[in-house]
C-alpha positions in Angstrom: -19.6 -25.8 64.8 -21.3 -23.1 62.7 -20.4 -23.6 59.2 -21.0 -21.4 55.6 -23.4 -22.9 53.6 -20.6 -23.6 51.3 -19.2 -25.3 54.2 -22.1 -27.0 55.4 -23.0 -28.7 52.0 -19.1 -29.9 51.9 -19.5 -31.4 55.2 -22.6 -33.3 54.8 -21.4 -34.5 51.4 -17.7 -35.3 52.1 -17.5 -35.5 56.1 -17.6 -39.4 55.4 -14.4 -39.9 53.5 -12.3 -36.9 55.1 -13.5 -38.6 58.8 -14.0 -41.7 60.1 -14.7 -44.7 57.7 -18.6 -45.6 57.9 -18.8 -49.4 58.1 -22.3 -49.5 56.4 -23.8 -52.8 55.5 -26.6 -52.0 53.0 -29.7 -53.9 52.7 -33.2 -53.1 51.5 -34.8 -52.6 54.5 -36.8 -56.1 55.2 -38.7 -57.1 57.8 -35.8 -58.1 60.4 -35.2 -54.5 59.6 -31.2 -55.2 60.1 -29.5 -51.8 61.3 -26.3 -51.4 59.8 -23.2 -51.0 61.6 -22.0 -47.3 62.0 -18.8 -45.7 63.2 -19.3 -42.8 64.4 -17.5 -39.5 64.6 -18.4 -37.5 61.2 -18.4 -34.1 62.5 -22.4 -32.9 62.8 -22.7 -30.2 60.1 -24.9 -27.5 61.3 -27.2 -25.7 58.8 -26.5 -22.1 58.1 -28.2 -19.4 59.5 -30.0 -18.2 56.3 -28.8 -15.1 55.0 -31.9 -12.6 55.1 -32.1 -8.6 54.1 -34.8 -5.5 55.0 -36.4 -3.9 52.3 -39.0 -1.6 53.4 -39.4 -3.0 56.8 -40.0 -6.5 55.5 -36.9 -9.1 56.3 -36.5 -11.1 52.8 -35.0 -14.6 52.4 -34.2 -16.3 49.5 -35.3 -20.4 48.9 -34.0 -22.3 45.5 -35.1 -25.8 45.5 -32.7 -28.0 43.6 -31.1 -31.0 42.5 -28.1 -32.0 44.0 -25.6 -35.0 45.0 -25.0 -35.6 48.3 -22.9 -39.1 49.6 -24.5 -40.8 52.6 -22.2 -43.3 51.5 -18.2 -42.7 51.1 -17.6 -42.5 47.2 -21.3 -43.6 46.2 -22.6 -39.6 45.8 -26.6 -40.3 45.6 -29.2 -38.1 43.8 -30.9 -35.2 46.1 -32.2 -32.1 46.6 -31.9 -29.2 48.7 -32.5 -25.5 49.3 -29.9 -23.5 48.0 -27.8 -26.3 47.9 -27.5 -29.9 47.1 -29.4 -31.4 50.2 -31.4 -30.1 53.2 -31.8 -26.0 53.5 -30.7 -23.2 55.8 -32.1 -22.2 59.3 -34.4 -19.4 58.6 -34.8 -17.3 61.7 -37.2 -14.4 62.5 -38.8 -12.6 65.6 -42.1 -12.5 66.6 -43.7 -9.0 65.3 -41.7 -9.1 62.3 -42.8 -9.5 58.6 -40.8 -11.8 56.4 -40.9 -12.3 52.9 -39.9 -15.5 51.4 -38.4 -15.2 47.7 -38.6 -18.9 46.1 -37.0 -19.5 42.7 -37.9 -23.4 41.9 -34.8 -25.1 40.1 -36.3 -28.5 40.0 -37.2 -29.8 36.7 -41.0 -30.8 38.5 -43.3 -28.2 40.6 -43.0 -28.1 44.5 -44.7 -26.1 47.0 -43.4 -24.7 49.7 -45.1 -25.5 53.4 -44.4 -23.5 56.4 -45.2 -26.4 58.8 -46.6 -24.7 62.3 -46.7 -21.3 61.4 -49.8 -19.4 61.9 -50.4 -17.4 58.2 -52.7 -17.0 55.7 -53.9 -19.8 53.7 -52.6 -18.4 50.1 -49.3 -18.3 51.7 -49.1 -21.5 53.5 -47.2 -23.7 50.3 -49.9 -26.2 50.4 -50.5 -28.6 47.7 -52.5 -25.4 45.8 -49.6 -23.6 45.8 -47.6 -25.0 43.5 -44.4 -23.8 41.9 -44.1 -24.5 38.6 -40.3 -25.8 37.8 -38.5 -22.3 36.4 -41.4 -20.4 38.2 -41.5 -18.4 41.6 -43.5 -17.7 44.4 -43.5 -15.0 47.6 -45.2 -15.6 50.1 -45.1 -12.7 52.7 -46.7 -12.5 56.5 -46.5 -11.5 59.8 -44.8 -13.4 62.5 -48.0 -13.6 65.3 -47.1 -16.3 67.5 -44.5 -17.2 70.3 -40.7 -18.5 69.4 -41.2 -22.1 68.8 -38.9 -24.6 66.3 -40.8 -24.8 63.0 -40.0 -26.2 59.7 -40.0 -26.1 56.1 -40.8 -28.6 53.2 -42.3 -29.2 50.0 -46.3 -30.4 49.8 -47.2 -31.2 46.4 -50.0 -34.1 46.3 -48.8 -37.1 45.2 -44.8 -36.3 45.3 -44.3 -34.9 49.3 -42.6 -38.2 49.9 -40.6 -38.6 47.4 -39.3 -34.6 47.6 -39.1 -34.4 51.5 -36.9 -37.5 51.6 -34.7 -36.5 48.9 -33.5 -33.3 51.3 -36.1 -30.3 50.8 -36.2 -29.8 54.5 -35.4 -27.0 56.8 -35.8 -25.2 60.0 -37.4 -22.2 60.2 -36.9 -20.9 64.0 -38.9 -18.2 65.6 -37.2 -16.0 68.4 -39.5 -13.5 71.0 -38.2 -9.9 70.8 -35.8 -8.7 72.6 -36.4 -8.3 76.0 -39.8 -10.3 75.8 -38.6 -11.6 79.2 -39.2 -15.6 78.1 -37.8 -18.2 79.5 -35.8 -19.3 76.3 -33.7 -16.0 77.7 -31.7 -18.1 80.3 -32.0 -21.5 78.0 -28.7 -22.1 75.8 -29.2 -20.6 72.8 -26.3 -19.8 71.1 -26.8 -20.9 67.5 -23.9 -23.6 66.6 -22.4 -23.0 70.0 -24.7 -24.6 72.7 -28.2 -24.7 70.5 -28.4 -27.3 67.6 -30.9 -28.1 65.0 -31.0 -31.5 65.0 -32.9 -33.2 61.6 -33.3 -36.7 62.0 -34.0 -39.2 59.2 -34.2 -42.7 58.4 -32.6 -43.7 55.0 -33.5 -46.5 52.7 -30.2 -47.1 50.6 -29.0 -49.2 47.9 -26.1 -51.0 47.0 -25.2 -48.4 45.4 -25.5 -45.7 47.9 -28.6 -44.4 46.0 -32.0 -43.2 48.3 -34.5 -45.1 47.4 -38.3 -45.9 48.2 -40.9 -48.9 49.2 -42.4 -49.9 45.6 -45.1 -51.7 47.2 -46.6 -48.6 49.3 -47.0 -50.8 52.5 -49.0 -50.0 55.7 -46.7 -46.5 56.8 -44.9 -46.0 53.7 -41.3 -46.3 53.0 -38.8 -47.1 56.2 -35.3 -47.1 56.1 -32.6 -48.8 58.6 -29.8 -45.8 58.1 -30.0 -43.2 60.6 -29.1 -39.2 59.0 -28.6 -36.7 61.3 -28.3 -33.3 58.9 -27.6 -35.6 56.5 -24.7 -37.7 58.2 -24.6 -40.9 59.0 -22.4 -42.2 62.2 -22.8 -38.1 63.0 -20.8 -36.7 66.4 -21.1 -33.1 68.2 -18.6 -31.9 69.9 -19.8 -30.0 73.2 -18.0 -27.3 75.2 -20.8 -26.2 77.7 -22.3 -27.7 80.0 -25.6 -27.6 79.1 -26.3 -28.1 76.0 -30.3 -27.3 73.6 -31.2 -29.8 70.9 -33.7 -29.0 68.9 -34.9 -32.6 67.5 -36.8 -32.6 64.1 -38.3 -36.1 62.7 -38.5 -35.4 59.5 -38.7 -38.9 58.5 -41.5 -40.1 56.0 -42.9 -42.9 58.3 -39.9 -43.9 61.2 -41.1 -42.6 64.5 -38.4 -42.2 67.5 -38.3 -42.8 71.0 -35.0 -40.5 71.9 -33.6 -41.1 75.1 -29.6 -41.5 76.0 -27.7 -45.1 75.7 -27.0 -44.9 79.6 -30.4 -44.0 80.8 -29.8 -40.3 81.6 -32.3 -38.0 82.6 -33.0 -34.6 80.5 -35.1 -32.0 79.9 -37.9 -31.5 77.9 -38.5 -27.3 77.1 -40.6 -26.9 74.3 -43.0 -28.6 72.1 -43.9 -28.3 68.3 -45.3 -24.8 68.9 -43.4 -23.1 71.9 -42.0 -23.7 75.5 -43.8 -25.3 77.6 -44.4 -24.1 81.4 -41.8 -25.5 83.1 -38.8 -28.1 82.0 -39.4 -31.5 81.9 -37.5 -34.3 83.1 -37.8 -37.6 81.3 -35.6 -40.1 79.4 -37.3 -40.5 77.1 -39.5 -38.9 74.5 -41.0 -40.2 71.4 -41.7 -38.1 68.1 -43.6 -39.3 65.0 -43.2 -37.9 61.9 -43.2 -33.9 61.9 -43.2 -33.6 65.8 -40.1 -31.5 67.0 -39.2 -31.5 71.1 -36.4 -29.1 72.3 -34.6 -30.9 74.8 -31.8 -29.7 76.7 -28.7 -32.2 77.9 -26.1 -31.7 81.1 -22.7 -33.4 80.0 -19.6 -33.6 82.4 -16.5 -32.9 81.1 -14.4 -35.5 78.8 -17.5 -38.0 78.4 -19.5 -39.1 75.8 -23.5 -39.6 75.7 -25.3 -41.3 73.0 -28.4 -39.8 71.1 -30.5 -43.2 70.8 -34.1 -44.1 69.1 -35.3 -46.7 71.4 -37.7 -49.4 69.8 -41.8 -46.5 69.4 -44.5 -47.9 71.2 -46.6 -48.1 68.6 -49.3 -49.2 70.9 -51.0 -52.5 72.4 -52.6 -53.5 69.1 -49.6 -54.7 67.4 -46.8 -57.2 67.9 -43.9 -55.1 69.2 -41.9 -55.3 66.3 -44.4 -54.2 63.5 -44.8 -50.8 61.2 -41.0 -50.2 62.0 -41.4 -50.5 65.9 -39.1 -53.0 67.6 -35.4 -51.8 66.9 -33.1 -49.2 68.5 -30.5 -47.1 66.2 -28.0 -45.0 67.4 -28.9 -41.5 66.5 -25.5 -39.3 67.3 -22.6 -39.2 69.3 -22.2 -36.1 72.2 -18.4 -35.9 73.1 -17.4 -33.5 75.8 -14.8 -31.4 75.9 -11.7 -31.9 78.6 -13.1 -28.4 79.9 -16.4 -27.0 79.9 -17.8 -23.5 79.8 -20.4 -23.1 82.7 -24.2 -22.9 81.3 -27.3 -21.2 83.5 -29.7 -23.5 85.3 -32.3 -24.6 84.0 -35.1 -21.7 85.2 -38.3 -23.1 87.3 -40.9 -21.8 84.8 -40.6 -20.7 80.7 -44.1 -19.8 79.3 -47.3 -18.8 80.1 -49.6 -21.4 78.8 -53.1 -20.6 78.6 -55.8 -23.1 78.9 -58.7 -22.8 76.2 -62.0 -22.1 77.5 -63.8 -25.2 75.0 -67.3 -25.1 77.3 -69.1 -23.8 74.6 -66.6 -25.1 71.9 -67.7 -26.2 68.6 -66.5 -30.3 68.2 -65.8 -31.8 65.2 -65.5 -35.1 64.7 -62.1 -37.3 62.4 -62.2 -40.5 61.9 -59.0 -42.3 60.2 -59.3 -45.5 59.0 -57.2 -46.9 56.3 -55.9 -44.4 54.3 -59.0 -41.8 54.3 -60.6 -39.5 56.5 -63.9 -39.3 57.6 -64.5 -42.4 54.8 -63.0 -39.6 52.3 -59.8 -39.3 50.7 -58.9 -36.0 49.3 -60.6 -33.8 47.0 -59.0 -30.7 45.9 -62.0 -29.0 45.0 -64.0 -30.1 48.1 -64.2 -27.9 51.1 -64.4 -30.8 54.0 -64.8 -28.5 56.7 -65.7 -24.6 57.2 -65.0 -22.7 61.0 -65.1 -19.0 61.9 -62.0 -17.3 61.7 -60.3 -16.8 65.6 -62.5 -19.4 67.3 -62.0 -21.7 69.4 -62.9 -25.4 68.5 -62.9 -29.2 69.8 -61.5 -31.5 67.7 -62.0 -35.3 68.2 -59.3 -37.0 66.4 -60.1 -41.3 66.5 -58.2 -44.0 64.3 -59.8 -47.0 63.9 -56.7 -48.8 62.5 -54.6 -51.5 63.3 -51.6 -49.3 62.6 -50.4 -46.2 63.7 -51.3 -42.5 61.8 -50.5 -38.9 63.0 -52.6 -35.5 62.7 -51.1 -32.4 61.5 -53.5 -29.0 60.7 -51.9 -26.3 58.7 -52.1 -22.8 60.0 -52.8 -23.4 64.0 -51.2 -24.3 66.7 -53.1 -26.1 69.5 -53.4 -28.1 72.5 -53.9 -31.8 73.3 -56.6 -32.0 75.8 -56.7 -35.7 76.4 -55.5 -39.1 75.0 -58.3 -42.0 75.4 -60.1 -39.7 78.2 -56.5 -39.4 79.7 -54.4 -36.1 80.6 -51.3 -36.6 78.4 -48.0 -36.5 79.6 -46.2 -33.2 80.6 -44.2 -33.0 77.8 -47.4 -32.9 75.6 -49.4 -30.1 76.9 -47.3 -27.5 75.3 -48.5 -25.8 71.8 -48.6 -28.9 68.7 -49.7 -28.3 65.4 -48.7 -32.7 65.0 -50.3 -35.5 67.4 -49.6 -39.0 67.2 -52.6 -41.4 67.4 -51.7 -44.5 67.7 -54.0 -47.7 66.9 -57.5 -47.6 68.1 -56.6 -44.1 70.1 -59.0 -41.3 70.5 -57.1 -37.1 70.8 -59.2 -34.5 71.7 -57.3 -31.4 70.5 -58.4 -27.5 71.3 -57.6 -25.3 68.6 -58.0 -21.4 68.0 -59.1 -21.1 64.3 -56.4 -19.0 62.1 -57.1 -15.1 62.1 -57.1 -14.6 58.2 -60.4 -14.7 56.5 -60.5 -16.7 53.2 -63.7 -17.8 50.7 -61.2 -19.6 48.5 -57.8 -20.7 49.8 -58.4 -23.7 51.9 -55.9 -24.7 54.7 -54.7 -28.8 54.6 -55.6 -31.2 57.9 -53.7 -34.9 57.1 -51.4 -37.4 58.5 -48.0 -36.8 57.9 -47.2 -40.0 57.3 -45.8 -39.5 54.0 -47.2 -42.2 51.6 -50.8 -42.0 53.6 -50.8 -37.9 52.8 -49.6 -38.9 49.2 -52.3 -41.2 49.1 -54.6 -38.7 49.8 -55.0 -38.8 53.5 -56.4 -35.5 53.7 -58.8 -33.3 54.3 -59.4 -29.5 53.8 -61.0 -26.4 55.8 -61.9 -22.6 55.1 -61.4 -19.9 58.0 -64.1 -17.4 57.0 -65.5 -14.2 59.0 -68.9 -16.3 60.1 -67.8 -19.8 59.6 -69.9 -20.4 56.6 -68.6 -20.8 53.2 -68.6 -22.9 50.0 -68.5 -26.8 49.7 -66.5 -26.6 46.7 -63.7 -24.5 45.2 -63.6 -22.2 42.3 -60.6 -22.9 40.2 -60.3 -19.2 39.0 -56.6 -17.4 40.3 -55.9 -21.2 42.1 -53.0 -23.5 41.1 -54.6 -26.7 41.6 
């Protein structure tokens, strides 16, 4: 179901009390973590396709953070915000080869950024926490689309405030297509947009009594989880399917939650593409677990007239922990597939989908990350320390260990890469794909090779973090310059930077 944007924030804010009643006990999220009870059915909104214009050979879209109201709860509308509406933001969609132009008007009555989470850009336009948006002030970012179609996204990075923005809706996909008759595999893959190919934004919710979002005051261990399950911003959310194949394209875009997706009666699916792309070939699993950030395309075979549910099986969070710590332990019920009666045929699933090259990292230059606590490398961040400087275009090691007793994850703005190993071990299939996100779970030690981004920069850095939310507010972070020899300056110059 493709909706208006109009129709799209209706939905999401009304579905509940036009639908099916939502039995939803509320609580404030303690330990038992108690998952309320849920009836599902709400029709699953599907964000717009944003609406986009050339001028001059550049395709132009247009962003307005801003409050909002949007009811997770029947009757009990809660405060938000959203992109050009009252709570998450439109499917941006562009082609590799393509420049875009992003024209962002802030409405919020506090300054935002505005992070383009995967894509390969330059550093000035990335929306990290230097880029800030004043509220009434805008901002344009404007690049070249250099990298293959992949499922990216979009969200706010101001230090300090991520969590609290992210969660209250500033989220969106920004999806990047191959030209036309590239010849990739995501050719024969369903993907028609609202008809057999769905963004699917997943969140946990911490509500109130009073329907109201709210957040852990006491900054525990991961930050802030919630026991109420939002699919684009529904709770108890169903899609109806009419082909027989059917492409999800899973976002956590939770602040601390992490999944484990699978189906309620075991079924097996397909994994096709990872953070940054399509991997070589589909992947059959049942299940497949996302931290915060990561995004999986999978791809689901329904018979006609059934029903399969979207579950979050209890994270392994690893062998350090009890089983039921740092929000591990409990399974939710994500959202409802129903079948049609009759089903219009899909393609098979093709043998291969991408050519995936393997990094030559014999002579690579290695870094080394230690996370421990809520710091990297015994440093939290430092907005006018350079942490790190590497050569523009080359390619590096990066050795990524955390020392904690809990769990943390590794994004790096403005690459993609690959995960070479996991405690000296190949990963899984599913995992040697492009990923600008890794998770790295307690006392866990990534290797990652990464090509270093192709723009040149003396003075706007690029962000490396966990995206946990409250550890990244806390300044869990570090920063690096791309520079023409990989030397630069240790500190930052404040002149022309919004600090």
């Amino acid at each position: 179901m493709l909706l208006s944007r109009r129709d799209f924030l209706r939905t999401t804010a009304a579905t509940a009390v036009l639908g099916p009643t939502l039995a939803v006990t509320l609580s404030s999220c303690a330990a038992t973590e108690d998952v309320p009870a849920v009836q599902f059915g709400a029709p699953l909104p599907v964000p717009p396709l944003a609406d986009s214009k050339l001028e001059g050979g550049v395709r132009v879209f247009s962003l307005v953070p801003q409050a909002g109201k949007h009811e997770f709860v029947p009757g009990k509308p809660a405060d938000s915000m959203g992109y050009n509406g009252s709570y998450l933001g439109p499917t941006l969609r562009a082609a590799r080869g393509e420049r875009v132009r992003i024209d962002v008007r802030n409405q919020l009555t506090d300054a935002t950024t505005l992070h383009f989470h995967g894509m390969r850009l330059p550093a000035a336009d990335d929306g990290g926490p230097h880029q800030m948006i004043d509220a009434g002030g805008t901002s344009s970012p404007s690049w070249t689309i250099s990298q293959p179609a992949a499922t990216l996204w979009y969200h706010p990075h101001p230090h300090g405030s991520t969590e609290k923005q992210l969660s209250m809706g500033l989220t969106g996909l920004f999806i990047l297509d191959e030209p036309a008759g590239a010849g990739e595999g995501s050719a024969v893959l369903p993907h028609g947009y609202g008809v057999d190919d769905f963004p699917v934004i997943v969140q946990d919710r911490r509500l109130d009594s009073n329907g109201q979002l709210t957040f852990d005051p006491n900054g525990n261990s991961t930050g802030t989880l919630g026991n109420s399950i939002a699919a684009n911003g529904v709770l108890g959310a169903a899609l109806k399917v009419t082909t027989e194949r059917v492409r999800l394209r899973l976002l956590n875009a939770s602040g601390a939650r992490w999944f484990n997706f699978g189906f309620g009666d075991g079924r097996t699916f397909h994994v096709v593409a990872s953070d940054g792309g399509l991997l070589a070939a589909p992947v059959p699993v049942t299940r497949v677990q996302l931290s915060p950030a990561e995004r999986a395309e999978i791809v689901v075979e329904l018979r006609a007239g059934e029903q399969a549910m979207l579950r979050s099986f209890a994270p392994n969070l690893g062998s350090v922990n009890p089983p039921d710590s740092f929000g591990g332990g409990k399974d939710f019920d994500v959202l409802r597939l129903d079948a049609a009666a009759s089903l219009t045929p899909s393609s098979a699933l093709p043998a291969t989908l991408a050519a995936i090259p393997s990094l030559d990292v014999a002579n690579a230059h290695i870094r080394s990350f230690t996370l421990n606590g809520q710091n990297i490398n015994n440093h939290a961040v430092d907005m006018n320390r350079v942490n790190e400087v590497v050569k523009k275009g080359a390619t590096e090691v990066w050795l990524v260990d955390n020392t904690n007793v809990y769990q943390h994850n590794f994004h790096v703005h403005g690459v993609q890469f690959q995960l070479l190993d996991v405690n000296d071990a190949p990963p899984p299939a599913h995992l040697r794909g492009w990923k600008d996100t890794i998770p790295v779970l307690p006392r866990e030690r990534s290797r990652i090779a990464i090509i270093m981004p192709d723009y040149a920069d003396t003075q706007h850095p690029y962000m490396y973090h966990c995206h946990l939310l409250a550890h990244e507010d806390q300044g869990m972070m570090g920063q690096y310059l791309a520079t023409e020899d990989g030397t630069g300056p240790s500190k930052l110059g404040m002149d022309g930077m919004q600090m």
